[in-house]
Backbone atoms as SQL, in Angstrom:
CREATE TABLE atoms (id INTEGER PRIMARY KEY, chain TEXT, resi INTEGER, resn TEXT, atom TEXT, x REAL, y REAL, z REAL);
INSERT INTO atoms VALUES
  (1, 'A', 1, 'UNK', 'N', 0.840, -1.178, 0.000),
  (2, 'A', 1, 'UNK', 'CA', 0.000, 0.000, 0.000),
  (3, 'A', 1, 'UNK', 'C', 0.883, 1.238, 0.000),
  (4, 'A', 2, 'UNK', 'N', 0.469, 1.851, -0.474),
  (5, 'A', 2, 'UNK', 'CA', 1.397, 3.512, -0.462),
  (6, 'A', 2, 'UNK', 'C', 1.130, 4.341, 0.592),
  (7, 'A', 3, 'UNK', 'N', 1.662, 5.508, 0.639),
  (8, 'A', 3, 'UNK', 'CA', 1.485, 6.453, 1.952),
  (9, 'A', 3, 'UNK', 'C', -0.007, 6.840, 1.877),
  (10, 'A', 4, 'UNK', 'N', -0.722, 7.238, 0.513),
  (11, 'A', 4, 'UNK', 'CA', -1.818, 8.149, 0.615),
  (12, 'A', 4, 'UNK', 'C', -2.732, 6.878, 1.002),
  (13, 'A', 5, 'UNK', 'N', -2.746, 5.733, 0.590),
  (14, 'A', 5, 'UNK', 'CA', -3.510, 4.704, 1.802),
  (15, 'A', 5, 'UNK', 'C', -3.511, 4.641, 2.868),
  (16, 'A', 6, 'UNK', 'N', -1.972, 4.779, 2.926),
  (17, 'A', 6, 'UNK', 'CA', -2.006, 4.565, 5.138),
  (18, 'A', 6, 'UNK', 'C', -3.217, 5.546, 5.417),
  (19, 'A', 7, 'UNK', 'N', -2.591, 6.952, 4.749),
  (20, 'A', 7, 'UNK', 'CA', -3.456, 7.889, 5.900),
  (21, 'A', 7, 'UNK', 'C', -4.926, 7.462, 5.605),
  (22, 'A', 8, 'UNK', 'N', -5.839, 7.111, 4.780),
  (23, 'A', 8, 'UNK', 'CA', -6.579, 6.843, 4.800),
  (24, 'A', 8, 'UNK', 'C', -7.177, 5.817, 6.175),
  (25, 'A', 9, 'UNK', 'N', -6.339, 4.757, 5.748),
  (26, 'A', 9, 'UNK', 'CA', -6.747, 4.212, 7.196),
  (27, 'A', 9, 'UNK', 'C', -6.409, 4.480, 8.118),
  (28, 'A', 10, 'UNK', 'N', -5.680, 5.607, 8.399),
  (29, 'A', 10, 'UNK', 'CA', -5.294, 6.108, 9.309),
  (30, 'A', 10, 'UNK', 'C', -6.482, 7.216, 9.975),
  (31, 'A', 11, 'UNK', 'N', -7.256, 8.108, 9.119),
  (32, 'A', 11, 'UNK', 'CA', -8.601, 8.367, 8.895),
  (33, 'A', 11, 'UNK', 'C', -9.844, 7.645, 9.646),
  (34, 'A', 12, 'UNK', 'N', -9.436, 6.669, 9.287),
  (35, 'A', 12, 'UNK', 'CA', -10.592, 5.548, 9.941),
  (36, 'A', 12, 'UNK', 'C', -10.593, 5.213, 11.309),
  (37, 'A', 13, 'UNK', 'N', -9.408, 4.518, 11.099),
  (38, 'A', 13, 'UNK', 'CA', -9.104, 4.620, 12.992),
  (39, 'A', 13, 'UNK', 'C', -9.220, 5.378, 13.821),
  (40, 'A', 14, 'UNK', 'N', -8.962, 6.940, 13.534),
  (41, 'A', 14, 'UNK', 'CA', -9.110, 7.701, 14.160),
  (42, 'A', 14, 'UNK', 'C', -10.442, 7.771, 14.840),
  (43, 'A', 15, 'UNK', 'N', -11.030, 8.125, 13.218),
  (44, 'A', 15, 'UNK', 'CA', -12.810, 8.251, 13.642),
  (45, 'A', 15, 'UNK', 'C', -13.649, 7.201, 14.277),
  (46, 'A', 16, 'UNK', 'N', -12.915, 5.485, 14.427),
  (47, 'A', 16, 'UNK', 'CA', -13.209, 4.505, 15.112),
  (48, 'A', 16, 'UNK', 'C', -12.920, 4.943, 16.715),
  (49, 'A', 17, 'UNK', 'N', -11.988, 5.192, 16.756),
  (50, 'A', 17, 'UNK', 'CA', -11.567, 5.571, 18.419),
  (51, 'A', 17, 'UNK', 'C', -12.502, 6.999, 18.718),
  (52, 'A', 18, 'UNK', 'N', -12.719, 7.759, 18.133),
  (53, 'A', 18, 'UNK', 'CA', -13.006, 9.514, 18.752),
  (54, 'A', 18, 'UNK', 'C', -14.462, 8.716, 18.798),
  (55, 'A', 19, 'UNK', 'N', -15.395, 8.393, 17.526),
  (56, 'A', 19, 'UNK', 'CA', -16.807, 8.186, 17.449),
  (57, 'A', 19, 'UNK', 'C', -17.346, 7.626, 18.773),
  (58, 'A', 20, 'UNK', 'N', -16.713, 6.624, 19.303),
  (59, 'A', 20, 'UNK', 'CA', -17.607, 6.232, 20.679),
  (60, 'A', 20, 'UNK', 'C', -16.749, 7.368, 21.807),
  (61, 'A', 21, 'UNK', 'N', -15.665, 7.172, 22.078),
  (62, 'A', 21, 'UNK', 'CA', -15.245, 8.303, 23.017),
  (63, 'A', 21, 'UNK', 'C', -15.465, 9.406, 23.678),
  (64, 'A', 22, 'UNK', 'N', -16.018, 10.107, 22.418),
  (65, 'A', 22, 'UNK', 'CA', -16.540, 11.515, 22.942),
  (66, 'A', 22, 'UNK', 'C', -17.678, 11.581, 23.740),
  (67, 'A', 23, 'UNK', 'N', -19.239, 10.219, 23.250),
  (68, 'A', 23, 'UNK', 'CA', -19.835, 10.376, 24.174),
  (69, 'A', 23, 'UNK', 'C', -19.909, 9.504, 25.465),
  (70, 'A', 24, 'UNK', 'N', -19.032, 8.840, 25.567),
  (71, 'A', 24, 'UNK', 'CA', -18.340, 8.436, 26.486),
  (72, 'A', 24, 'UNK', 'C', -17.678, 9.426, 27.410),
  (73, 'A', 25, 'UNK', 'N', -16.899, 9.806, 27.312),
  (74, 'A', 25, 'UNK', 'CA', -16.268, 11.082, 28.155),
  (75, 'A', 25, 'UNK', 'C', -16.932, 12.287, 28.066),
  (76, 'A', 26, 'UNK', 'N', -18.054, 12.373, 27.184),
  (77, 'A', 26, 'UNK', 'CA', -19.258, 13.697, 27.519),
  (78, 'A', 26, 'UNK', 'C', -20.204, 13.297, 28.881),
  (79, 'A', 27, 'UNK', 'N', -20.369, 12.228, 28.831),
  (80, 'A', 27, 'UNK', 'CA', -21.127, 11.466, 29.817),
  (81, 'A', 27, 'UNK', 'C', -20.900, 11.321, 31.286),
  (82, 'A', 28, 'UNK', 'N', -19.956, 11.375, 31.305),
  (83, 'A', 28, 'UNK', 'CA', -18.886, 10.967, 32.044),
  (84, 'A', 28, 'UNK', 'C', -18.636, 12.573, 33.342),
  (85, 'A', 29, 'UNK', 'N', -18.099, 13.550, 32.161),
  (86, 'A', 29, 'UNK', 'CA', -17.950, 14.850, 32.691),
  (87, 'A', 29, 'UNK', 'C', -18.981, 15.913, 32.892),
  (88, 'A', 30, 'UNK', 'N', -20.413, 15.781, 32.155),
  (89, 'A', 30, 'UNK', 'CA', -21.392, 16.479, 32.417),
  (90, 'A', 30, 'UNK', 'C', -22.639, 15.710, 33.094),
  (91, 'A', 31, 'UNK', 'N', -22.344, 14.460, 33.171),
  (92, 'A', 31, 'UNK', 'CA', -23.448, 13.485, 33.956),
  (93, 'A', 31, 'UNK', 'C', -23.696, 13.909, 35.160),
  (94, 'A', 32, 'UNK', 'N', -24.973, 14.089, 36.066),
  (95, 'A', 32, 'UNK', 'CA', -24.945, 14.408, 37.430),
  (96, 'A', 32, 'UNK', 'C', -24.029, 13.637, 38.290),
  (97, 'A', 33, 'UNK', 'N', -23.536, 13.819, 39.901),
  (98, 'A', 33, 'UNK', 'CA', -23.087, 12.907, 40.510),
  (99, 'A', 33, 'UNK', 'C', -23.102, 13.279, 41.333),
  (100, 'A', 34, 'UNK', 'N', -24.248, 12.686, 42.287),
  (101, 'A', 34, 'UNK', 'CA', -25.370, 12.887, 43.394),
  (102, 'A', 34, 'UNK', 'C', -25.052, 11.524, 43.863),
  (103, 'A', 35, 'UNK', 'N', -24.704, 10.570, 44.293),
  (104, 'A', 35, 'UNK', 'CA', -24.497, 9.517, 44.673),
  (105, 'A', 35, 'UNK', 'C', -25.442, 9.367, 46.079),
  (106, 'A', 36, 'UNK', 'N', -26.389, 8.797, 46.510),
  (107, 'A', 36, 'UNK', 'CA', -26.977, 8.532, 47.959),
  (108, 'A', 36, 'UNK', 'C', -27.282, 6.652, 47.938),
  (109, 'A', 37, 'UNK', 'N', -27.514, 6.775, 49.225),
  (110, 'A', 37, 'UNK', 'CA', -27.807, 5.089, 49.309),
  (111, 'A', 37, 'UNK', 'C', -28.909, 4.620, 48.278),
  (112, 'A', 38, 'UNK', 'N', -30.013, 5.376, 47.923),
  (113, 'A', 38, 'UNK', 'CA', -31.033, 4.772, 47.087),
  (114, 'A', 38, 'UNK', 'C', -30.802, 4.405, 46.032),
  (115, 'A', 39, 'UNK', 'N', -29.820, 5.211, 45.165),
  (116, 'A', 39, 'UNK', 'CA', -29.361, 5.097, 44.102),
  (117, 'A', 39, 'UNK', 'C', -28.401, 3.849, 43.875),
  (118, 'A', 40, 'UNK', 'N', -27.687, 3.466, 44.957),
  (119, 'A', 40, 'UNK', 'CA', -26.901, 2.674, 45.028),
  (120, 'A', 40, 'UNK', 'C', -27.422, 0.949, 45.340),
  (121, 'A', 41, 'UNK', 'N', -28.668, 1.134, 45.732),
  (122, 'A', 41, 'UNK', 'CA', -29.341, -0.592, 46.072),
  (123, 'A', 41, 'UNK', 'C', -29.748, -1.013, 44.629),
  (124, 'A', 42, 'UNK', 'N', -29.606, -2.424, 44.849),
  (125, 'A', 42, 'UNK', 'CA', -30.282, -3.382, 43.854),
  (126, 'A', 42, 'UNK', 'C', -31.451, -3.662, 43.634),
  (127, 'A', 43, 'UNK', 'N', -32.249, -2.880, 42.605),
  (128, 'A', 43, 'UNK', 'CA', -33.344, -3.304, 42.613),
  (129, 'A', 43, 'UNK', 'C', -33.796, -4.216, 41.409),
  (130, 'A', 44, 'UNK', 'N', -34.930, -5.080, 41.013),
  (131, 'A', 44, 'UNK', 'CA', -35.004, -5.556, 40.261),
  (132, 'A', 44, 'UNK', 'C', -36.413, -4.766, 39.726),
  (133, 'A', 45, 'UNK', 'N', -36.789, -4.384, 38.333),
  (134, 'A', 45, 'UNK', 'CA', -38.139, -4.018, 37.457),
  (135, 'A', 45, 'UNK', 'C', -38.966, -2.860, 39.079),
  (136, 'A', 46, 'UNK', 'N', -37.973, -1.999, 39.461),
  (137, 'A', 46, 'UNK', 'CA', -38.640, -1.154, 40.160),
  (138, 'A', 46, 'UNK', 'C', -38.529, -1.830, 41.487),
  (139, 'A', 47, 'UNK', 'N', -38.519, -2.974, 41.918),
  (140, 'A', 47, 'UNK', 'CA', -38.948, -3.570, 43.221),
  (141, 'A', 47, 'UNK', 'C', -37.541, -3.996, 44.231),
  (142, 'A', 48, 'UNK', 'N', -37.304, -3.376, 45.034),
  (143, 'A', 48, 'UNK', 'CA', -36.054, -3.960, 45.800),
  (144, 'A', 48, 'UNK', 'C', -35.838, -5.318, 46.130),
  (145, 'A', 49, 'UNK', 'N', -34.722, -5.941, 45.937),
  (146, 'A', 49, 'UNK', 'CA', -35.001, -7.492, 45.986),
  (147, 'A', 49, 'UNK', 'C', -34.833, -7.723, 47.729),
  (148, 'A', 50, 'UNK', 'N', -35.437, -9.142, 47.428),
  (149, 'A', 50, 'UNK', 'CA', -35.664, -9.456, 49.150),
  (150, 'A', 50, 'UNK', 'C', -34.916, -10.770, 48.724),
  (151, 'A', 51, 'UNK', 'N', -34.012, -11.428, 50.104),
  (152, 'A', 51, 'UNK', 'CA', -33.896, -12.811, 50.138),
  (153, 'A', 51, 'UNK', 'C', -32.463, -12.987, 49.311),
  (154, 'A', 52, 'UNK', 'N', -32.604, -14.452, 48.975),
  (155, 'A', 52, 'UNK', 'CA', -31.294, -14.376, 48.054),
  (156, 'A', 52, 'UNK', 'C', -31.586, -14.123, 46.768),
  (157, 'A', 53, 'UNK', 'N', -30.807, -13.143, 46.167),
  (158, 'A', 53, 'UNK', 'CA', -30.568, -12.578, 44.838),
  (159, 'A', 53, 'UNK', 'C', -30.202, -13.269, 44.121),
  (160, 'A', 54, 'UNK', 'N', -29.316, -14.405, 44.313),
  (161, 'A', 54, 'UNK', 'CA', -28.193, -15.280, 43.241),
  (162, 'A', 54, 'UNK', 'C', -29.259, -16.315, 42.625),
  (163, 'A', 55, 'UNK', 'N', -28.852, -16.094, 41.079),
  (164, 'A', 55, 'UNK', 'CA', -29.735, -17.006, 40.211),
  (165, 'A', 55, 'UNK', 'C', -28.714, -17.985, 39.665),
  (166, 'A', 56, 'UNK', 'N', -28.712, -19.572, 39.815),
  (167, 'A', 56, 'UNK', 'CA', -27.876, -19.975, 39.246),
  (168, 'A', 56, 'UNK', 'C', -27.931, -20.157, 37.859),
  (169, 'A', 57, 'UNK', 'N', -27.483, -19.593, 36.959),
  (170, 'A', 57, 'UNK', 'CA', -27.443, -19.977, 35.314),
  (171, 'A', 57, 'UNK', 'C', -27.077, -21.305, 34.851),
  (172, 'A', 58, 'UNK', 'N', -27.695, -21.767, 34.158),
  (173, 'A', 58, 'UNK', 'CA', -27.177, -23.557, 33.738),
  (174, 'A', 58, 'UNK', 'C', -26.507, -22.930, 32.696),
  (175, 'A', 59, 'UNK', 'N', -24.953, -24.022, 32.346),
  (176, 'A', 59, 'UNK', 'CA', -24.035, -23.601, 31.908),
  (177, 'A', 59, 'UNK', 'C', -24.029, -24.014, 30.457),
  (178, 'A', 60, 'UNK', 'N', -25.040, -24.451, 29.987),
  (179, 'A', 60, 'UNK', 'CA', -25.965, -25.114, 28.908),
  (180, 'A', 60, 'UNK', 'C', -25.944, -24.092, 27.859),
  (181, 'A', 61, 'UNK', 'N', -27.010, -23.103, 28.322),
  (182, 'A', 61, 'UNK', 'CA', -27.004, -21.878, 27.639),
  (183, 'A', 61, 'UNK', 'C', -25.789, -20.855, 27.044),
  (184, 'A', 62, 'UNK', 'N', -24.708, -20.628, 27.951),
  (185, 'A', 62, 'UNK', 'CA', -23.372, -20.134, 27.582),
  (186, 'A', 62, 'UNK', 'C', -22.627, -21.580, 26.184),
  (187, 'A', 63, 'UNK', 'N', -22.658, -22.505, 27.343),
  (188, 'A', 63, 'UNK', 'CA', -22.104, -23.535, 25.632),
  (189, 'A', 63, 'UNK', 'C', -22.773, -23.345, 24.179),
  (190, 'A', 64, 'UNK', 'N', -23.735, -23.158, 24.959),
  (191, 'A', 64, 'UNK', 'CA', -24.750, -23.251, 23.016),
  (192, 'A', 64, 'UNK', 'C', -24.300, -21.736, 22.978),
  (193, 'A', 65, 'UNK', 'N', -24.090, -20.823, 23.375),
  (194, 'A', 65, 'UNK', 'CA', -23.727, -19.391, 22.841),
  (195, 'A', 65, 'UNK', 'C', -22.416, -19.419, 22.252),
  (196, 'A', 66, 'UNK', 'N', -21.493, -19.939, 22.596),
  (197, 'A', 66, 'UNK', 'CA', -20.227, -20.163, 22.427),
  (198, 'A', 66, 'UNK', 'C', -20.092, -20.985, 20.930),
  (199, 'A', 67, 'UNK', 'N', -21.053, -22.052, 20.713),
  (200, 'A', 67, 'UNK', 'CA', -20.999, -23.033, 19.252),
  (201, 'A', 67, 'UNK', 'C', -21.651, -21.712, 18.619),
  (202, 'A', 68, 'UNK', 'N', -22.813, -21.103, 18.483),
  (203, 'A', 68, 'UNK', 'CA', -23.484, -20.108, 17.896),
  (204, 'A', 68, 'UNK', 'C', -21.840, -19.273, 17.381),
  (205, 'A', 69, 'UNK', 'N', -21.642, -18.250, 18.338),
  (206, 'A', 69, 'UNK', 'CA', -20.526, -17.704, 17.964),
  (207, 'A', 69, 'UNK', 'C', -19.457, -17.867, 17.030),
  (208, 'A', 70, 'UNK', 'N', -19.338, -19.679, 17.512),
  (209, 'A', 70, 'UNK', 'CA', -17.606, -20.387, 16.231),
  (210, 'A', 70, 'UNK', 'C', -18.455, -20.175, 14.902),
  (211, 'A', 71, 'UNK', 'N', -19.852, -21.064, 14.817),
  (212, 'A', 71, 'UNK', 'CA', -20.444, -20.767, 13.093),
  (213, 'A', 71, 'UNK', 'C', -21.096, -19.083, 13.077),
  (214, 'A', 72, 'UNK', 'N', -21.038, -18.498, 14.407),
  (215, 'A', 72, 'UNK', 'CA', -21.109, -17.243, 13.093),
  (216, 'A', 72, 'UNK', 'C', -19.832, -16.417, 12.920),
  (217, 'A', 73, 'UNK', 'N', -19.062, -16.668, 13.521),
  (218, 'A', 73, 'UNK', 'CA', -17.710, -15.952, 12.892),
  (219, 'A', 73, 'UNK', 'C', -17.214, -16.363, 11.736),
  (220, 'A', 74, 'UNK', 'N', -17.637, -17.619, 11.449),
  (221, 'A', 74, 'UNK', 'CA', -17.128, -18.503, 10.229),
  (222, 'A', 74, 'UNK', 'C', -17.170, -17.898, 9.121),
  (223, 'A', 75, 'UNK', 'N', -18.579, -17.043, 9.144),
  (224, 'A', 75, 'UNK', 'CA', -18.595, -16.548, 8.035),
  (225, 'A', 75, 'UNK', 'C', -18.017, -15.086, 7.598),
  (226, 'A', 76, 'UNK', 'N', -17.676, -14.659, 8.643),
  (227, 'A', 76, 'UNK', 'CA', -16.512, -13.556, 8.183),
  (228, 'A', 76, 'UNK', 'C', -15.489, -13.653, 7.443),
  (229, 'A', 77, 'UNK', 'N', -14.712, -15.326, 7.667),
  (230, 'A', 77, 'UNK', 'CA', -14.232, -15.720, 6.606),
  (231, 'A', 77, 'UNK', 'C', -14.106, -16.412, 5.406),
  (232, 'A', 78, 'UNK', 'N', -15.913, -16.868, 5.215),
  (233, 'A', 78, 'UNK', 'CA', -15.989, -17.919, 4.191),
  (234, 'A', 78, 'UNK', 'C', -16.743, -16.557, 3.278),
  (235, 'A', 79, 'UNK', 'N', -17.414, -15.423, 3.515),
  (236, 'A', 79, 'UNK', 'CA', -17.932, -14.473, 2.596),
  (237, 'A', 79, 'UNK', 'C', -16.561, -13.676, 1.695),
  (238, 'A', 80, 'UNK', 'N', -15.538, -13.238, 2.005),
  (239, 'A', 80, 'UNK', 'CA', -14.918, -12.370, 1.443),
  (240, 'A', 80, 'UNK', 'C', -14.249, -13.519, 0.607),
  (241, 'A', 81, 'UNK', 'N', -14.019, -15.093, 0.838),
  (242, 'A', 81, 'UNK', 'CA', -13.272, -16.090, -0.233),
  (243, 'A', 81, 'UNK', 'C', -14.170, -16.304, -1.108),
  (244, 'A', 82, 'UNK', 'N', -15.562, -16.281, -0.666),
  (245, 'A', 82, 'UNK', 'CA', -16.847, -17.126, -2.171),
  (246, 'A', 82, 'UNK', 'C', -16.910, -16.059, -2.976),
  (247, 'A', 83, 'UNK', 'N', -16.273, -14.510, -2.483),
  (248, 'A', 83, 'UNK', 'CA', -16.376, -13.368, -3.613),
  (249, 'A', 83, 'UNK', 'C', -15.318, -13.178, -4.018),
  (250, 'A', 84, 'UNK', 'N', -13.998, -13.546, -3.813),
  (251, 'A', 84, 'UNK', 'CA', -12.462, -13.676, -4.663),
  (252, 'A', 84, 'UNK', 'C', -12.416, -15.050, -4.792),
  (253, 'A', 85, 'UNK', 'N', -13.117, -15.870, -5.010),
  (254, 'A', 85, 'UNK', 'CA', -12.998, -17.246, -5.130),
  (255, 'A', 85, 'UNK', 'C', -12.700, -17.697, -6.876),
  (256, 'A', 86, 'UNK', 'N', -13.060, -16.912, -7.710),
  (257, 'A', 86, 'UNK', 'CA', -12.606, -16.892, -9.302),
  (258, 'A', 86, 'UNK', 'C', -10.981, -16.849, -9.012),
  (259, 'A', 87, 'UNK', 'N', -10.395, -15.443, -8.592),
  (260, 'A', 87, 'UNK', 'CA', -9.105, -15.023, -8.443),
  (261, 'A', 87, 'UNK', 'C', -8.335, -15.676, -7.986),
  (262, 'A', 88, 'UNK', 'N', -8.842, -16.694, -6.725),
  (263, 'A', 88, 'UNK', 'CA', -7.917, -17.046, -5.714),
  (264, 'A', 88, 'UNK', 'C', -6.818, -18.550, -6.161),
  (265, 'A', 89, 'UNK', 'N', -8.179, -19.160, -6.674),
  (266, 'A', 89, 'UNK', 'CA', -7.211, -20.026, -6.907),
  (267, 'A', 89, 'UNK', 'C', -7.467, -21.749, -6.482),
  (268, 'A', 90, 'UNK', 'N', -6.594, -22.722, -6.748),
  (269, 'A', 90, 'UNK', 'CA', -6.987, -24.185, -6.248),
  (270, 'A', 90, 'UNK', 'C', -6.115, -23.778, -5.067),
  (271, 'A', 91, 'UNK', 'N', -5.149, -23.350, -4.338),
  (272, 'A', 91, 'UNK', 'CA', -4.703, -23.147, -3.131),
  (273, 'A', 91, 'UNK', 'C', -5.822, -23.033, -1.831),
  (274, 'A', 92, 'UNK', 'N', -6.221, -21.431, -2.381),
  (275, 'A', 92, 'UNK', 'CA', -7.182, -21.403, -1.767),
  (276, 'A', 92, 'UNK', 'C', -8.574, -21.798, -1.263),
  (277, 'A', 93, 'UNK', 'N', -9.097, -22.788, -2.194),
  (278, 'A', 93, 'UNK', 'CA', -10.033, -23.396, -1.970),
  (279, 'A', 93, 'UNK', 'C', -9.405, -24.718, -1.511),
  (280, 'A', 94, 'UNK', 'N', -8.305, -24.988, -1.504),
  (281, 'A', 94, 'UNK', 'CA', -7.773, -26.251, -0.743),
  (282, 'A', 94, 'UNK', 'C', -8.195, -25.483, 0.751),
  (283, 'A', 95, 'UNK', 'N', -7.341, -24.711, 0.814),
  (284, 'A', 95, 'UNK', 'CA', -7.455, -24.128, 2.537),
  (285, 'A', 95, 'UNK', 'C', -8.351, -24.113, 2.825),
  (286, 'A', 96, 'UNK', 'N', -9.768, -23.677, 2.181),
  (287, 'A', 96, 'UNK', 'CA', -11.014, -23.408, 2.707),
  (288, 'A', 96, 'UNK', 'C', -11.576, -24.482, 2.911),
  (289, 'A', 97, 'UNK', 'N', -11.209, -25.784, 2.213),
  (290, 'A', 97, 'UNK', 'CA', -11.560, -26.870, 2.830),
  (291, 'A', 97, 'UNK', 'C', -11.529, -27.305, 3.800),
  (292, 'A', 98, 'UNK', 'N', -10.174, -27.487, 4.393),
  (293, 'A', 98, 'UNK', 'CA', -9.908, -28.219, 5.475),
  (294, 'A', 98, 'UNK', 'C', -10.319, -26.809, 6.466),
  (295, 'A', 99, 'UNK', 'N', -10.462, -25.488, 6.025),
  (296, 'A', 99, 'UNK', 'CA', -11.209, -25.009, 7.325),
  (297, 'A', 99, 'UNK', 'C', -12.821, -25.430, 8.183),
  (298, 'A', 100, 'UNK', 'N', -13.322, -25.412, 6.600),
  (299, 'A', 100, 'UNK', 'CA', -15.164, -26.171, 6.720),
  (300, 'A', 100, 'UNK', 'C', -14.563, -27.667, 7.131),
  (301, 'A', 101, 'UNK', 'N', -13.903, -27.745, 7.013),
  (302, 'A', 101, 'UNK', 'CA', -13.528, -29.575, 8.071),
  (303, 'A', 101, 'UNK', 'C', -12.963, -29.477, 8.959),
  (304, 'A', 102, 'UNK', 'N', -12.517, -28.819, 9.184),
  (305, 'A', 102, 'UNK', 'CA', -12.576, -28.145, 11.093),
  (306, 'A', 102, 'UNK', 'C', -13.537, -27.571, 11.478),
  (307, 'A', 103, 'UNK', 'N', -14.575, -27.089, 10.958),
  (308, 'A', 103, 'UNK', 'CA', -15.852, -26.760, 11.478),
  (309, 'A', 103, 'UNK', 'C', -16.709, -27.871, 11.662),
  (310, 'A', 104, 'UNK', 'N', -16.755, -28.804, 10.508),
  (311, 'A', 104, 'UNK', 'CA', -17.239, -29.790, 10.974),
  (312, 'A', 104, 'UNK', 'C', -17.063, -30.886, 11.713),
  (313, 'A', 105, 'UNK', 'N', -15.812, -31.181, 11.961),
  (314, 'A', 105, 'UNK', 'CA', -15.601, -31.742, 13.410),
  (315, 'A', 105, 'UNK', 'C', -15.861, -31.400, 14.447),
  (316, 'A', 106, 'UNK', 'N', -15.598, -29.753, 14.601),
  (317, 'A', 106, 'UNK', 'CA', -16.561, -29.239, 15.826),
  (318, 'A', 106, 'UNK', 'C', -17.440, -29.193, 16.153),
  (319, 'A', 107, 'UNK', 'N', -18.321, -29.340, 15.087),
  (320, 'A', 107, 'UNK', 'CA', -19.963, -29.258, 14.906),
  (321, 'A', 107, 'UNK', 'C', -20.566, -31.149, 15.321),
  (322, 'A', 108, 'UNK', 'N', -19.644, -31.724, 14.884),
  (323, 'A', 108, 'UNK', 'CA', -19.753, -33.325, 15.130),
  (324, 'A', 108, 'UNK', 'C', -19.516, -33.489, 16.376),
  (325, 'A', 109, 'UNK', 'N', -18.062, -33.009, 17.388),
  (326, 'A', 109, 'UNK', 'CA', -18.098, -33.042, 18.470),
  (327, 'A', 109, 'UNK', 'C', -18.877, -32.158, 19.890),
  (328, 'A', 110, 'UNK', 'N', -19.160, -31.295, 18.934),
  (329, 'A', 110, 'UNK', 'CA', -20.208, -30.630, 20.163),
  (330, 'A', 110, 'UNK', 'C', -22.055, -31.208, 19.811),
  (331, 'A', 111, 'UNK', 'N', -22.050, -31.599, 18.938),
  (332, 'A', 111, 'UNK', 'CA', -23.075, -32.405, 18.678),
  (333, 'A', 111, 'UNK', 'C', -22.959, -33.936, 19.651),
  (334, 'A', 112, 'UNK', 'N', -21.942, -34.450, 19.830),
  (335, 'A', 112, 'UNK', 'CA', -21.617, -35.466, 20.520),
  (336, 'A', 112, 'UNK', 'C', -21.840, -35.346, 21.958),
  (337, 'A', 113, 'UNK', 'N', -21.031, -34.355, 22.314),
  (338, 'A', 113, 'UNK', 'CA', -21.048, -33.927, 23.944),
  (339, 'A', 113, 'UNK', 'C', -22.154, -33.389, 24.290),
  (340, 'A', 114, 'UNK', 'N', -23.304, -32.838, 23.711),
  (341, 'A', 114, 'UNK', 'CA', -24.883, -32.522, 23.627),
  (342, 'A', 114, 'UNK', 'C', -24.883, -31.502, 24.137),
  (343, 'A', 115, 'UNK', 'N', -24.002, -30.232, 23.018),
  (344, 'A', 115, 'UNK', 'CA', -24.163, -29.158, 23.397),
  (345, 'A', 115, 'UNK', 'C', -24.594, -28.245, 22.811),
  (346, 'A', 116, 'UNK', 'N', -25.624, -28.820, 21.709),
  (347, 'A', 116, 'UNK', 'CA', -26.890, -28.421, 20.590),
  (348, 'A', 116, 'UNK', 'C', -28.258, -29.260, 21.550),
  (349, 'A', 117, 'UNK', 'N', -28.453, -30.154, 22.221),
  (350, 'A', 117, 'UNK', 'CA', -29.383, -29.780, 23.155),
  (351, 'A', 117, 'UNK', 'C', -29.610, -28.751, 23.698),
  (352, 'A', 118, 'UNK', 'N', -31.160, -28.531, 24.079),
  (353, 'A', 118, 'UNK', 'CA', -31.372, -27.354, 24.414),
  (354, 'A', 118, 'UNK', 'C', -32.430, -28.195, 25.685),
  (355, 'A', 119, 'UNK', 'N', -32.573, -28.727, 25.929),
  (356, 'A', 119, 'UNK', 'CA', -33.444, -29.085, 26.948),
  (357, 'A', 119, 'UNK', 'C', -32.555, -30.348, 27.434);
């Protein structure tokens, strides 16, 4: 890439970092800060909780979030190859193979360990 690219992405980044920041640190410095005990208790949908608070989460739900996650990241990298996939080449569609066959072993072994159950 040449210089007048860098700055370009150099452009970007910038405006990636400032865009959330500012109202982040606007928030931050003009937000009230009144702090009292009321403000500070746990309440749940308006109602102060009574008793024990702790909900145990079955760890079920996080696994199946976690398989969700591996196939949808997948496709961050199987979209930008099926659209240079003319260009790329028999290399590259070698590689992309054995990646979708590492997906599918994962998909076979978390299918195994029954972590596509949902009940």
């Amino acid at each position: 890439m040449s210089l007048g690219e860098w700055v370009f992405v150099g452009i970007f980044v910038a405006i990636a970092w400032i865009f959330p920041a500012v109202p982040i640190i606007l928030g931050k410095r003009l937000g009230p800060k009144r702090p009292n005990p009321v403000k500070q208790q746990t309440y749940e949908c308006g109602i102060e909780t009574t008793g024990n608070t702790w909900v145990q989460f079955r760890a079920q739900y996080y696994i199946f979030a976690l398989v969700f996650v591996l196939f949808d990241v997948e496709l961050v990298f199987l979209f930008p190859w099926a659209l240079a996939y003319n260009q790329l080449g028999l290399f590259a569609f070698v590689e992309m193979a054995i990646f979708i066959l590492l997906l599918v072993v994962a998909l076979v072994y978390a299918w195994r360990k029954g972590a596509l159950e949902w009940v």
